[in-house]
N, CA and C atoms as a LAMMPS dump frame, in Angstrom:
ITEM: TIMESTEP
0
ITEM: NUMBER OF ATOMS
366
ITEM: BOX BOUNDS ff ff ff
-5.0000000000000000e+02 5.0000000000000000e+02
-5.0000000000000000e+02 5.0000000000000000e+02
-5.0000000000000000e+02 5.0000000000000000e+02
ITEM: ATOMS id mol type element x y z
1 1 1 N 257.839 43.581 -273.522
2 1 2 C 257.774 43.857 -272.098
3 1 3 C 258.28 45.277 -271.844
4 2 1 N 257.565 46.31 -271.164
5 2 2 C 258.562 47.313 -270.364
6 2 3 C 259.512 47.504 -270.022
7 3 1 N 260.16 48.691 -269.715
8 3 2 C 261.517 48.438 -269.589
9 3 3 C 261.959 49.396 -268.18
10 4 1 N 262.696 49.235 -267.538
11 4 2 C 262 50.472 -266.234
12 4 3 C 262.793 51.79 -267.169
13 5 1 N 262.076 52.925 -267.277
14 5 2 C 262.883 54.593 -266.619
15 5 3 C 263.102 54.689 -265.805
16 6 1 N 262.702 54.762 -264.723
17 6 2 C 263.021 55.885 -263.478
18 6 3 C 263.091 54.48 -262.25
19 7 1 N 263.797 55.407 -260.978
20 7 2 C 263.981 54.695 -259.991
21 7 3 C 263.221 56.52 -259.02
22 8 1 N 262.391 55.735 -258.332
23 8 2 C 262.106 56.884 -257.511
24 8 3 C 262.068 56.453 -255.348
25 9 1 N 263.096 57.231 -255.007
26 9 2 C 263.078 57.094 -253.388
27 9 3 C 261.933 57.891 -252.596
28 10 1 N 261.856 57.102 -251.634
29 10 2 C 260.882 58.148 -250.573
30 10 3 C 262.036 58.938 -249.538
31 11 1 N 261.727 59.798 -249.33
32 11 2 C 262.638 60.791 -248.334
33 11 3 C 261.971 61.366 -247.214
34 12 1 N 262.778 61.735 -246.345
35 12 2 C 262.043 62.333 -245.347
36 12 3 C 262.582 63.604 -245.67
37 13 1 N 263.34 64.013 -245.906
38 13 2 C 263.033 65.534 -246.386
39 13 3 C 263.783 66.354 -247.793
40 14 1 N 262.682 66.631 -248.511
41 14 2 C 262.757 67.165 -249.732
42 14 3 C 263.57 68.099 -250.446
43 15 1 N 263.548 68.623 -249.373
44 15 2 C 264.137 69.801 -250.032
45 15 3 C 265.783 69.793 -249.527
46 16 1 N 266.202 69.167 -248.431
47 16 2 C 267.73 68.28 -248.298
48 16 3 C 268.339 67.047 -249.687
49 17 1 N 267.369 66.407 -249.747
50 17 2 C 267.55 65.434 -250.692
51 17 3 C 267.645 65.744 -252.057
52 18 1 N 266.837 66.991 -252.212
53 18 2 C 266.758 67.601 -253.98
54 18 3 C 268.135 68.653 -253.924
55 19 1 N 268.342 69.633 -252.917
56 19 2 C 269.724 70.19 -252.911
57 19 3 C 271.314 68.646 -253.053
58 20 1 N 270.568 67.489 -252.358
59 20 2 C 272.128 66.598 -252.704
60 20 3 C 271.633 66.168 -253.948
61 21 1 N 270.971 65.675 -254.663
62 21 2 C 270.697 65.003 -255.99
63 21 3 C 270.702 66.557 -257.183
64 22 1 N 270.67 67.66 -256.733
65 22 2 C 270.956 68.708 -257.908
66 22 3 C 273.031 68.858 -257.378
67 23 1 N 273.139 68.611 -256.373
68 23 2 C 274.423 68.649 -256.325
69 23 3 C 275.09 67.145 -256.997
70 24 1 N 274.529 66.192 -256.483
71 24 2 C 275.436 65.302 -257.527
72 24 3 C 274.933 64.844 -258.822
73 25 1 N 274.335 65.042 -259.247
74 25 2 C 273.817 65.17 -260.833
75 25 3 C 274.328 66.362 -261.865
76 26 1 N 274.625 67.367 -261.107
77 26 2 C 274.777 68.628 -261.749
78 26 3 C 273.906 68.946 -262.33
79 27 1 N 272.683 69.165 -262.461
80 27 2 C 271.302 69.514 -262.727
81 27 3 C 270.54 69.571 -262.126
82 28 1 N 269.657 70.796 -261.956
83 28 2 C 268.267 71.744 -261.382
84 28 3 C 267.127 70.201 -262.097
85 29 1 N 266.4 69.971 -260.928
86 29 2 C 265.45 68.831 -261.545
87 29 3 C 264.182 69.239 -262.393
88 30 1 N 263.836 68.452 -263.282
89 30 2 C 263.29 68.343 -264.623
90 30 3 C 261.617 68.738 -264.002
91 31 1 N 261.633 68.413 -262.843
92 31 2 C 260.138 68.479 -262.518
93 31 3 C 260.292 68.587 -260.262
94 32 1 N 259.897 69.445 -260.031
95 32 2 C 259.756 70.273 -259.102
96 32 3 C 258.763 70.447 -257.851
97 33 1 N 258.059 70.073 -257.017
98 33 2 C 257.179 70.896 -256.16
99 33 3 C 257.801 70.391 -254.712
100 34 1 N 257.414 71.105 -253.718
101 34 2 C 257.29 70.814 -252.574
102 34 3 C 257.345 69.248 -252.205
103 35 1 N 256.906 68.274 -252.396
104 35 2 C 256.705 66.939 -252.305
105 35 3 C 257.84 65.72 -253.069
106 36 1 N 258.077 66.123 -254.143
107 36 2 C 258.453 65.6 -255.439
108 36 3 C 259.407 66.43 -255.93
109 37 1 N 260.486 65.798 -256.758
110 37 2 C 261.52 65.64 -257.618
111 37 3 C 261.959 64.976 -258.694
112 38 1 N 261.755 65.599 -260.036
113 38 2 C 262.825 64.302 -261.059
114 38 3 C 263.233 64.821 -261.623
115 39 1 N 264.364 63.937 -261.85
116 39 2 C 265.918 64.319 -262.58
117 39 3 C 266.061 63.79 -263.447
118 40 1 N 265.676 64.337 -264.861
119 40 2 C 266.218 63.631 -265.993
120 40 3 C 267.565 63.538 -266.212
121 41 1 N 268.295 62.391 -266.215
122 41 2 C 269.441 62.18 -266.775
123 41 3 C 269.742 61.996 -268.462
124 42 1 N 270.838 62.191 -268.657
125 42 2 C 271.087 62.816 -270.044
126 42 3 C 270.887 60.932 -270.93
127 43 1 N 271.204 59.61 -270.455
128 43 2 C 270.995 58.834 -270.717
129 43 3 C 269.654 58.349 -270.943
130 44 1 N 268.192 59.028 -270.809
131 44 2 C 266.859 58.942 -270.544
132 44 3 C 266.363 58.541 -268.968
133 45 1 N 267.073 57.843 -268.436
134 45 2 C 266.945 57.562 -267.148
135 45 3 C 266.423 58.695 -265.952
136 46 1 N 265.384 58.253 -265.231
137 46 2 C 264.711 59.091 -264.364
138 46 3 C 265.007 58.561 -263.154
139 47 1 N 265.676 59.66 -262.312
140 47 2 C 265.379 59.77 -260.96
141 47 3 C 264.848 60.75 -259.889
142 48 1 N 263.995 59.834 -259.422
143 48 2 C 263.137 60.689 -258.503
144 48 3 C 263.044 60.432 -257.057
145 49 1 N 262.657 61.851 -256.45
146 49 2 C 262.749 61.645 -254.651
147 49 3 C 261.178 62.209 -254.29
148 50 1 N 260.833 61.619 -253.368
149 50 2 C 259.163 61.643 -252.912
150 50 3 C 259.414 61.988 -251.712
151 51 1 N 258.826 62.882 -251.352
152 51 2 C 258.366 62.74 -249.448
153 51 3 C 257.586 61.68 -249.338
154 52 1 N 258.107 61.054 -247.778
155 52 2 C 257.682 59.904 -247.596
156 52 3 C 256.383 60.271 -246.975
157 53 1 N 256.185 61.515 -246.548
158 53 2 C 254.646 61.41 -246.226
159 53 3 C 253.639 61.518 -246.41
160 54 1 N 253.913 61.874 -248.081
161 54 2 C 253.025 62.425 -248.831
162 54 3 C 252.704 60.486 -249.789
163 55 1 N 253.179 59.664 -249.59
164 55 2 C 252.678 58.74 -250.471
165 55 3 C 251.308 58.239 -249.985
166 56 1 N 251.171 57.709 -251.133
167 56 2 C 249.959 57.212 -251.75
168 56 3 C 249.687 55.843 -252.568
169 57 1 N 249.62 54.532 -251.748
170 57 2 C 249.436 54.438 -250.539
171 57 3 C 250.606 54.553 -249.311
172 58 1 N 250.454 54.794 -248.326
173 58 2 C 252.087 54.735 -247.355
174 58 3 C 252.914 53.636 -247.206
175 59 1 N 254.231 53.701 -247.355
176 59 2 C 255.162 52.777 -247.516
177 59 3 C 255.489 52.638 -246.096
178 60 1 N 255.874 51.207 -245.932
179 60 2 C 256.728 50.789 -244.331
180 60 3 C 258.54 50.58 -244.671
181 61 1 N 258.767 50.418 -245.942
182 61 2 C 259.921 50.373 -245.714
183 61 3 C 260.932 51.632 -245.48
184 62 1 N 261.631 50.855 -244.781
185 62 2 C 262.714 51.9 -244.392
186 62 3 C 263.852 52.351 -245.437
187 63 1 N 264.181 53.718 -244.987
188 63 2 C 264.823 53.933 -245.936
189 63 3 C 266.106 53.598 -245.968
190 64 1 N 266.872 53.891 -246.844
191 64 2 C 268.309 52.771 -247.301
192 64 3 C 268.421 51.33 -248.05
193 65 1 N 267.025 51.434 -248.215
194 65 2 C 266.538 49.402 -248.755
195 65 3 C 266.639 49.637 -250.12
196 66 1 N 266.964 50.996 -250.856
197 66 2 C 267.623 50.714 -251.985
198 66 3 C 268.689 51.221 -252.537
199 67 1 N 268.817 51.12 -253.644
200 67 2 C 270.257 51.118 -254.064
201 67 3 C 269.852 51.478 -255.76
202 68 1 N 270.815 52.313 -256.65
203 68 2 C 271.004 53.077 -257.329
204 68 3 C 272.653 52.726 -258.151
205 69 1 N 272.117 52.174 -259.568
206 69 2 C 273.928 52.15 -259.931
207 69 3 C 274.468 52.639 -260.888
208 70 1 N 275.411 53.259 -261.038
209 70 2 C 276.135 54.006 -261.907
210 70 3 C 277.338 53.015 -262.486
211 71 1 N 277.502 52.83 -263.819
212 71 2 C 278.021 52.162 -264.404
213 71 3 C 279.071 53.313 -265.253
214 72 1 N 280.578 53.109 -264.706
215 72 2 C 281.647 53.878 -265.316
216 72 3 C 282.236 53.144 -266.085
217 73 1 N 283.258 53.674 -267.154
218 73 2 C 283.62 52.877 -268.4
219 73 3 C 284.916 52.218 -267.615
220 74 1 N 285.878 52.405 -266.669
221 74 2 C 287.351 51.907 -266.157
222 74 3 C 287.214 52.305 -264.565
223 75 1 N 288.516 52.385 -264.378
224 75 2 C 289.062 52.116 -262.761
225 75 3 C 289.396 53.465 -263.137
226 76 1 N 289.998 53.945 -264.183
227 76 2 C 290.324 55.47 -263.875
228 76 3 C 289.327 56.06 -263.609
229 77 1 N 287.942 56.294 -264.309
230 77 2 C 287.035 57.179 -264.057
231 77 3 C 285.988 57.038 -263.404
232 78 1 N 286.356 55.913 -262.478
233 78 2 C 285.827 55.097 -260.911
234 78 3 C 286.583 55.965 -259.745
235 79 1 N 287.534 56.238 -259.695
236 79 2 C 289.082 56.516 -258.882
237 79 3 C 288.274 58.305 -259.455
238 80 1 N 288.108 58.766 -260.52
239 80 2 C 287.868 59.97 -260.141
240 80 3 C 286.409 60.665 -259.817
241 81 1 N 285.516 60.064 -260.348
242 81 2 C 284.081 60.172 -259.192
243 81 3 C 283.98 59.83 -258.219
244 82 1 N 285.166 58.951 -257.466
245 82 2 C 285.162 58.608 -256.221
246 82 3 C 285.633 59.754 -255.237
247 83 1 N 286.82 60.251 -256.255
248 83 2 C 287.53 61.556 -255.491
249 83 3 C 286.607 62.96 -254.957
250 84 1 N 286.021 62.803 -256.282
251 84 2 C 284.949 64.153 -256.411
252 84 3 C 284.002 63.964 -255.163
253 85 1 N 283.617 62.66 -255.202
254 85 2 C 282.524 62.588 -254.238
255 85 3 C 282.898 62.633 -252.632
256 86 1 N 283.992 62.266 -252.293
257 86 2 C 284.715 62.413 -250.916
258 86 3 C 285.043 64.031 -250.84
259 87 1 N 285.606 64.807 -251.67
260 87 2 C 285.534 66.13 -251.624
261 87 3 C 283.972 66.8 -252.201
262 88 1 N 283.091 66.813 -252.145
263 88 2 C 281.684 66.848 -252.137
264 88 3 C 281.507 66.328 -250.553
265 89 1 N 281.831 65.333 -249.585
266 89 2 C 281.317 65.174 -248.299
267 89 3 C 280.276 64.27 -248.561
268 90 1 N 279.967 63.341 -249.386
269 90 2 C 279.26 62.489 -250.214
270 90 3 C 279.917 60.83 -248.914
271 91 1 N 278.82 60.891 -247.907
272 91 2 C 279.625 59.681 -247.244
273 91 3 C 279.394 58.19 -247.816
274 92 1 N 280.969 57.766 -248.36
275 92 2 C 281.631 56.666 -248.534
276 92 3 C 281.214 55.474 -247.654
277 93 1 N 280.127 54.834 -247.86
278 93 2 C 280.239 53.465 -247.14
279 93 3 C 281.169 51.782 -247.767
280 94 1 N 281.753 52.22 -248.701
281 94 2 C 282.513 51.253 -249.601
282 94 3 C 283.356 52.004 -250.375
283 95 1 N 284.624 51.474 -249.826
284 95 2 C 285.89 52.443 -250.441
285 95 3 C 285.985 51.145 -252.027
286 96 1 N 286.566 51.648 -252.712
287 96 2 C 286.412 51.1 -254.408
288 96 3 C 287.562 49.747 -253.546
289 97 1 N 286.607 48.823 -254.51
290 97 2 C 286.855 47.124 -253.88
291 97 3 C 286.94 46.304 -255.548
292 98 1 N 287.596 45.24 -255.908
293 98 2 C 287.363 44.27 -256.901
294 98 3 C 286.068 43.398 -256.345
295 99 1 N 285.001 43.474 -256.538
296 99 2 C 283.778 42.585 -256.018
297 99 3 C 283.935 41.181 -256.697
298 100 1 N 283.596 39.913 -255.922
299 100 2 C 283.793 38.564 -256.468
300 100 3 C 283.171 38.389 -257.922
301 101 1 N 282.518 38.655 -258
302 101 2 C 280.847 38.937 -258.417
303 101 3 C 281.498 39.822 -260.045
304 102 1 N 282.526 40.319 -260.45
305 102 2 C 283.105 41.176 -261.121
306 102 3 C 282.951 42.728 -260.937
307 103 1 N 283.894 43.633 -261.569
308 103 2 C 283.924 44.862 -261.871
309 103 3 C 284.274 45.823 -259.906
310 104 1 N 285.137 47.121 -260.126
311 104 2 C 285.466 47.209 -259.441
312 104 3 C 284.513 48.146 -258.761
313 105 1 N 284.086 48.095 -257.533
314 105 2 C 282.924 48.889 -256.93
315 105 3 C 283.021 49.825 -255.815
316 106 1 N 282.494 50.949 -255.478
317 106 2 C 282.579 51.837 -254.224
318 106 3 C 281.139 52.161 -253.949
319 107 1 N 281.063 52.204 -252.371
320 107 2 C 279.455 52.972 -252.445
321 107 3 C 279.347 54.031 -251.713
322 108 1 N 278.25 54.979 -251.797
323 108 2 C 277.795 55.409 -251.38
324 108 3 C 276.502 55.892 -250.56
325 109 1 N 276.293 56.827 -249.797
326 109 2 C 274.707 56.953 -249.588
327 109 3 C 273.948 58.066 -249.754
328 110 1 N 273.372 58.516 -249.719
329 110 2 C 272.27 59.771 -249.764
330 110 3 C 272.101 60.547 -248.232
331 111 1 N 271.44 61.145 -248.709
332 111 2 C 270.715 62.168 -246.886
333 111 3 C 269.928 60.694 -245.748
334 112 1 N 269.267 60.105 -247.246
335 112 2 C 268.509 59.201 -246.133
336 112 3 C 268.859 57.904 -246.111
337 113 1 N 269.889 57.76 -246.571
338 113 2 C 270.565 56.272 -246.582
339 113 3 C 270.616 55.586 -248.143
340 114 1 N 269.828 55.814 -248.84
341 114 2 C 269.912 55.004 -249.733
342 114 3 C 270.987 54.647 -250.325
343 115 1 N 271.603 53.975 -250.977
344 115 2 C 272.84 53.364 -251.69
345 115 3 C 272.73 53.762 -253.258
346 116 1 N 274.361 54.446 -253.103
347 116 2 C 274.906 54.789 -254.731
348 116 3 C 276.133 54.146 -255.21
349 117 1 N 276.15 53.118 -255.969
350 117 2 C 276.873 51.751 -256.022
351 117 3 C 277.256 52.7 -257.696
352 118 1 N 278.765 52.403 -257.885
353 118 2 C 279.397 53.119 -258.744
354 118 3 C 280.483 51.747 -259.332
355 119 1 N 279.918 51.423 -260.576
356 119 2 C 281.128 50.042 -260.907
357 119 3 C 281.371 50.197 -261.809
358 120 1 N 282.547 49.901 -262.656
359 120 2 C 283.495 49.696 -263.755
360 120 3 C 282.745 47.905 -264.341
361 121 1 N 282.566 48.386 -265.43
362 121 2 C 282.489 47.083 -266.309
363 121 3 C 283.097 45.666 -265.843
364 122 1 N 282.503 44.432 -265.588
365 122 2 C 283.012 43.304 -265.554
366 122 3 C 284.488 43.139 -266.05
């Protein structure tokens, strides 16, 4: 069976969304135009941002309906991408929580809402 690479968002604007994803990635994206963005991550993992008006066919969902997760090795180096990202202006919709569910979690969002869910191992 397949396995996914990439997670790709629709945005309403491109060139806002590729300045925050080259700011929190720390990398100029792998692939570039007016419309489109992807960010190879050093793990193989692809992420990408689309103008939403350029799809093909057009999407109705709204944006923020997804979510994006970053898996850190502890609580220490949860506690310090959390820091980075509050001094970055990176708005915090989930201050770092023990989730029922396991592992300790904080979130975040993007320009256009989407969710950046940051957890420590079970």
């Amino acid at each position: 069976m397949p396995q996914p690479t990439a997670a790709l968002f629709y945005v309403e604007d491109i060139a806002k969304s590729s300045a925050f994803y080259t700011d929190l990635f720390e990398r100029s994206p792998a692939v570039a135009s007016p419309f489109y963005a992807m960010y190879k991550l050093d793990n193989g993992f692809e992420v990408a941002i689309y103008d939403r008006k350029k799809l093909a066919p057009p999407s109705a969902a709204p944006a923020g309906s997804s979510e994006i997760g970053f898996l850190v090795p502890d609580k220490a180096a949860l506690e310090a991408l959390h820091a980075q990202w509050v001094a970055k202006g990176i708005p915090i919709i989930m201050e770092p929580v023990k989730m029922y569910f396991g592992g300790i979690h904080f979130m975040a969002t993007d320009p256009d809402g989407h969710r950046l869910r940051v957890a420590t191992p079970d």
